[in-house]
N, C-alpha and C positions, 0 to 999 in steps of 0.2 A: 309616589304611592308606597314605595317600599319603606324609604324613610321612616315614614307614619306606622310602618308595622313593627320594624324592628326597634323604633322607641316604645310603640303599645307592651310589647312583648319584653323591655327591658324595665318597664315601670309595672306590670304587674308580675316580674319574676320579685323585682324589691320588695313589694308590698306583700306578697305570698314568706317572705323569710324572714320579716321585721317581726319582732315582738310585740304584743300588743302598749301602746304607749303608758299607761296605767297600771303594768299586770301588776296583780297584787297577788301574793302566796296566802296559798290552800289557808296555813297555820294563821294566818291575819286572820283570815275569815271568822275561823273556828273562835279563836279568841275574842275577835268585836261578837260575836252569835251571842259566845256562852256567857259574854258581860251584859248584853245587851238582855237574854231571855232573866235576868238575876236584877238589873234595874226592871223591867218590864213589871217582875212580882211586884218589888218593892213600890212600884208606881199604883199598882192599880191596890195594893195594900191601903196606899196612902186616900184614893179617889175612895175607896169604901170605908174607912175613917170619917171622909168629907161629908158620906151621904147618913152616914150615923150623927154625924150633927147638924146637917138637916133637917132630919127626921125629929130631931130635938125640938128643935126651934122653925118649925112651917111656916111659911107665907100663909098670913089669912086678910081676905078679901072679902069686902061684905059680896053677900049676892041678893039677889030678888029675895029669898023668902030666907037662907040662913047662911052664914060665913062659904065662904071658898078655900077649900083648906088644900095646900100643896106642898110639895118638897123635891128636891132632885134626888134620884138614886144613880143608881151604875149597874149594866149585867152584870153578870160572873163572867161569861164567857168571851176572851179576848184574840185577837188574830195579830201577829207579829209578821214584819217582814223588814230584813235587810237590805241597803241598795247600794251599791259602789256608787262613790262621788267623783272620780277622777284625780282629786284633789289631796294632796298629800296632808296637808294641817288637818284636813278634813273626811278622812279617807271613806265615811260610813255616814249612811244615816239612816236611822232606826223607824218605822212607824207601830205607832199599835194602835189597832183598830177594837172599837168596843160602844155599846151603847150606851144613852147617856136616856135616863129615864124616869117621866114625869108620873109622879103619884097624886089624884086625887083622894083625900080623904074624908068622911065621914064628920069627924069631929076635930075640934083644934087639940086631943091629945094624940093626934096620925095613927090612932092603932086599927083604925078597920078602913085600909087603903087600897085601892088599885092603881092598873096602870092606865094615865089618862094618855099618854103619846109615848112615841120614843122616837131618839134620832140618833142616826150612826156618826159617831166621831172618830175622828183622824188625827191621832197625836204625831207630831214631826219633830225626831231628836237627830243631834247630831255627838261623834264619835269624836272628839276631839283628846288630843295628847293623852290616847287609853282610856277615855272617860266618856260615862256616857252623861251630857249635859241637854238642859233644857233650856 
């Protein structure tokens, strides 16, 4: 019985004085952030480009009595979050969360539209060799 204590006691003295296997420094962080919130813009830049030519060029669908007129937009408002991978190639990966949203419209020129549904999207990047890739 003693045995058993003074190895419990030598194996959680090591484990209380190891470094964490992964640690990664403060300044990593800051720098995949402030790359990561700088792709982030330019991404969702890009996604409301997309939904402006959408809005161009609408899905129309016949219906019962006149066309079905639709297009994808995107909110404004997006949530970011950073996650340590453990992994050194890979050290980060990034998500941005934002919704992804369906316009019904009026006429096949989209100008008198609303919102017919929305759904929450989950974009998943990773932090590779300083860069932030999709």
């Amino acid at each position: 019985m003693r045995l058993a204590l003074i190895s419990l006691s030598v194996v959680v003295a090591a484990v209380a004085s190891a470094a964490p296997p992964a640690a990664i420094r403060p300044d990593a962080r800051s720098r995949a952030q402030t790359a990561f919130e700088r792709f982030a813009a330019d991404w969702m830049t890009k996604v409301h480009s997309l939904e402006a030519i959408n809005r161009a060029n609408p899905q129309v669908k016949s219906g019962a009595s006149e066309p079905i007129v639709t297009y994808r937009g995107y909110g404004d408002d997006y949530d970011l979050e950073l996650r340590p991978t453990g992994h050194a190639k890979a050290p980060w990966v990034g998500l941005i969360r934002y919704t992804e949203l369906l316009y019904s419209c009026r006429s096949v020129s989209a100008t008198d539209c609303s919102v017919a549904s929305s759904v929450p999207v989950t974009e998943v990047f990773r932090y590779t060799d300083g860069r932030w890739t999709y």
